[in-house]
C-alpha positions in Angstrom: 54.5 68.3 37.7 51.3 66.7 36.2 51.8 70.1 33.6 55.2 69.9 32.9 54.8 65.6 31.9 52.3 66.8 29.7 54.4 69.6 28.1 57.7 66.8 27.5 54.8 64.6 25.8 53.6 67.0 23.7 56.9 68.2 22.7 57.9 64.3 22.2 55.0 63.7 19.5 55.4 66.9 18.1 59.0 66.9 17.7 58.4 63.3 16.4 55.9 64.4 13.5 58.4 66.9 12.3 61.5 65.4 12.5 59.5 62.1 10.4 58.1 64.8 7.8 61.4 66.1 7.0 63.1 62.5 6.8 60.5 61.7 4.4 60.0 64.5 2.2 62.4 63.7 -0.4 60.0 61.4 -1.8 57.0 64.2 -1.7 58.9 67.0 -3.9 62.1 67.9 -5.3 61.3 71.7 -3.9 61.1 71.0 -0.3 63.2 72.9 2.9 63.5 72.8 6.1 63.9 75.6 8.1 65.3 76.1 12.2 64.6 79.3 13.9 66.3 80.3 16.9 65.0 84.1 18.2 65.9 85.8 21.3 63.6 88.6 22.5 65.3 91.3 25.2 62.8 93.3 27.2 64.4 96.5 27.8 61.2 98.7 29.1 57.6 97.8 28.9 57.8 99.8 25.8 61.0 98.6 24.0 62.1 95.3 22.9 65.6 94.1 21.3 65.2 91.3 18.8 67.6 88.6 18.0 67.2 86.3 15.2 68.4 83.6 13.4 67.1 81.0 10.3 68.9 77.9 8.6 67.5 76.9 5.5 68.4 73.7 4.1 67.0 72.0 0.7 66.2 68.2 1.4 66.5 66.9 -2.4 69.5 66.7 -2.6 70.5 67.5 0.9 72.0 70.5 0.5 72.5 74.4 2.2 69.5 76.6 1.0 70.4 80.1 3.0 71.1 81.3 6.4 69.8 84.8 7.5 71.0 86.9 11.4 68.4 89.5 12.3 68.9 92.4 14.7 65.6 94.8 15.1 63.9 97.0 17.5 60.2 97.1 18.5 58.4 99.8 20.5 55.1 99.7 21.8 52.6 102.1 20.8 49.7 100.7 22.8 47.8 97.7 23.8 48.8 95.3 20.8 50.0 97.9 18.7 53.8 97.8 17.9 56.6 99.7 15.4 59.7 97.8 14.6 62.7 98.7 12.8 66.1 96.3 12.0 68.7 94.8 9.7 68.8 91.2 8.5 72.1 89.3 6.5 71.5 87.1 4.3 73.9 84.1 3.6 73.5 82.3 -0.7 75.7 80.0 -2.0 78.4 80.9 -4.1 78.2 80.4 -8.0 79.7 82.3 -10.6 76.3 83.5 -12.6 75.4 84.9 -9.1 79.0 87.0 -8.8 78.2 88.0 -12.1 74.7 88.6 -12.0 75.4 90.9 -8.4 78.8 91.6 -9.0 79.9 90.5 -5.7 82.0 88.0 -4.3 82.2 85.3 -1.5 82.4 87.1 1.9 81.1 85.3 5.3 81.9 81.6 5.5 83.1 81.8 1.7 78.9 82.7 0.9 77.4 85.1 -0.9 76.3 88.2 1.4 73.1 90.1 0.9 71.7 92.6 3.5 68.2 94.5 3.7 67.1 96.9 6.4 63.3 96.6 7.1 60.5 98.4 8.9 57.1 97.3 10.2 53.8 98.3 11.9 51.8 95.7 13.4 48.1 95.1 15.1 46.2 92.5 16.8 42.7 92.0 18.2 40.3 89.6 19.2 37.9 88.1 16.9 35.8 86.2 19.5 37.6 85.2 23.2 40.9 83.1 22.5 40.7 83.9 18.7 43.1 86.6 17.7 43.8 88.2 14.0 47.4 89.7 13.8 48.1 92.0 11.0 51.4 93.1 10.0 52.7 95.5 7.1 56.6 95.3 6.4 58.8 97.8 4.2 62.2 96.3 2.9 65.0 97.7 1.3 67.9 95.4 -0.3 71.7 96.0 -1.3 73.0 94.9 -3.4 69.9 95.0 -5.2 68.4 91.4 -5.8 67.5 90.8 -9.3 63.7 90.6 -8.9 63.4 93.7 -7.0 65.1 96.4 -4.4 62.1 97.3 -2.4 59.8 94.3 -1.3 56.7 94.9 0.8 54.6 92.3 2.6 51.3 92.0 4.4 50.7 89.3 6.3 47.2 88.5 8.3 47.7 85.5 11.1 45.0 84.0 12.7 45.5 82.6 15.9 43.3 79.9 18.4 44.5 79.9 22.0 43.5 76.2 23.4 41.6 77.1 27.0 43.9 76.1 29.8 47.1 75.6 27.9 50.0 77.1 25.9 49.1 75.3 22.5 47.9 77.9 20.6 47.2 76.6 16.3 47.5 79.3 13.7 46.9 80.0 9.9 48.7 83.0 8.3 48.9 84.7 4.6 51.1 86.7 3.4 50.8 88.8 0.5 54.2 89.8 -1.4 54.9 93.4 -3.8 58.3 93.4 -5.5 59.8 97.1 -7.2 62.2 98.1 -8.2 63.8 95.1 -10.4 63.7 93.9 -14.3 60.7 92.4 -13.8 57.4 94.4 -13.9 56.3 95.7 -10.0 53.3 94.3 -8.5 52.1 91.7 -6.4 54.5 88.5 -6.6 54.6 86.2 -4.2 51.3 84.2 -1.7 52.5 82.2 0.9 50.3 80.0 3.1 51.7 79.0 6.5 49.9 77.0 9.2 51.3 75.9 12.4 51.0 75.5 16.1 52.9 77.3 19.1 53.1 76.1 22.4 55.2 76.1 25.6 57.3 73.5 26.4 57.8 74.3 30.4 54.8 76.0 32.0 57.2 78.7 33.4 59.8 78.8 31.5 60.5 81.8 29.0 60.8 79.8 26.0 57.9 79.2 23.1 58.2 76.7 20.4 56.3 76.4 17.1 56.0 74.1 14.3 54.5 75.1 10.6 54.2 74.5 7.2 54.8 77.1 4.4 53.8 77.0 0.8 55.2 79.4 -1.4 53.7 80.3 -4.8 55.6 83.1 -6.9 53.9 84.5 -10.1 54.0 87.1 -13.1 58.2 86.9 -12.6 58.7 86.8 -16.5 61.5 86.9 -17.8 62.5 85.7 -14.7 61.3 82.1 -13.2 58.8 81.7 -10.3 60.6 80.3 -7.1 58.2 78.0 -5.7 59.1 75.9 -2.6 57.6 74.4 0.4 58.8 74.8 4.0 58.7 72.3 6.9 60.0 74.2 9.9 60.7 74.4 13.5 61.8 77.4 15.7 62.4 78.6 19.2 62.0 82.0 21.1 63.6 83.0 24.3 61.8 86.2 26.0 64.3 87.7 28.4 63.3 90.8 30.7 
């Protein structure tokens, strides 16, 4: 019980910082999101896993829809920490008419602009020293209709991770490295993001994990196209199901 007081404490303050960050960001940059995860994780073997996702993002200045995104993937284990993992993600824009002509599409779901991408991934982790973990994670993804600054995006991202002895509360950095092809600007490496954050457990045994992060995104070399630079206060929460 002592555990679980602790847990709704932590939760409390952290939840607290966030929610007070996002209330006052209008007033740190015009640029600034939020976003809220919700993911679902379905063992069906110890091999295979089904994956559930889904991600509103809203600007805060003005207060406004950003994007929404569903995700439905596949992972399988190779070995110890080793993992493949293939899916499908939607992707939910605003309407405007320089997008319908720009894509020539038109409104679809919930009167937005619809945009789909099939991915795959490999992934690997392993311990630096005890409790320290480095995860990295190579991603192949294919868009349609095409988006204007490329059809084919891959990303690299390297997380490192700090598992706080004798709890759940484990704080991270990660980087992630973007390549764009296949669009009318010149391929090559585009987009750096820079996300730290912190996971932790809420209930000691209970199969839900919650983290809290900060991204900043940098885009560059986009000519003739401009850079979409944004930064990201977000929250999100994972259900593991066997």
């Amino acid at each position: 019980m002592k555990h679980l007081r602790l847990n709704w404490k932590l939760y409390i303050v952290l939840s607290f910082l966030f929610f007070y960050l996002e209330s006052t960001s209008q007033d740190l940059t015009p640029d600034m999101k939020t976003w809220y995860g919700l993911n679902l994780t379905y063992k069906i073997d110890p091999r295979v896993k089904i994956k559930f996702g889904a991600l509103l993002s809203q600007n805060t200045s003005p207060s406004a829809f950003s994007f929404a995104q569903g995700k439905l993937g596949v992972s399988y284990k190779i070995k110890r920490r080793m993992y493949v993992e293939a899916g499908y993600v939607k992707l939910l824009l605003n309407d405007s008419e320089s997008k319908r002509l720009l894509y020539d599409i038109t409104p679809g779901m919930f009167d937005k602009l619809e945009f789909d991408r099939i991915y795959t991934n490999f992934s690997y982790k392993h311990d630096i020293v005890k409790r320290l973990s480095w995860k990295h994670k190579v991603e192949f993804q294919y868009f349609f209709p095409a988006i204007e600054k490329y059809t084919t995006r891959y990303k690299y991202s390297g997380k490192i991770a700090y598992n706080i002895r004798k709890s759940s509360i484990t704080p991270f950095v990660e980087n992630q490295f973007y390549y764009y092809g296949g669009g009318v600007i010149e391929n090559g490496f585009k987009r750096y993001r820079f996300k730290p954050g912190v996971s932790f457990k809420l209930i000691k045994d209970f199969p839900m994990g919650t983290s809290l992060y900060y991204i900043s995104q940098n885009e560059y070399n986009t000519e003739p196209l401009n850079d979409n630079d944004y930064n990201v206060l977000g929250i999100s929460f994972t259900f593991t199901l066997n």
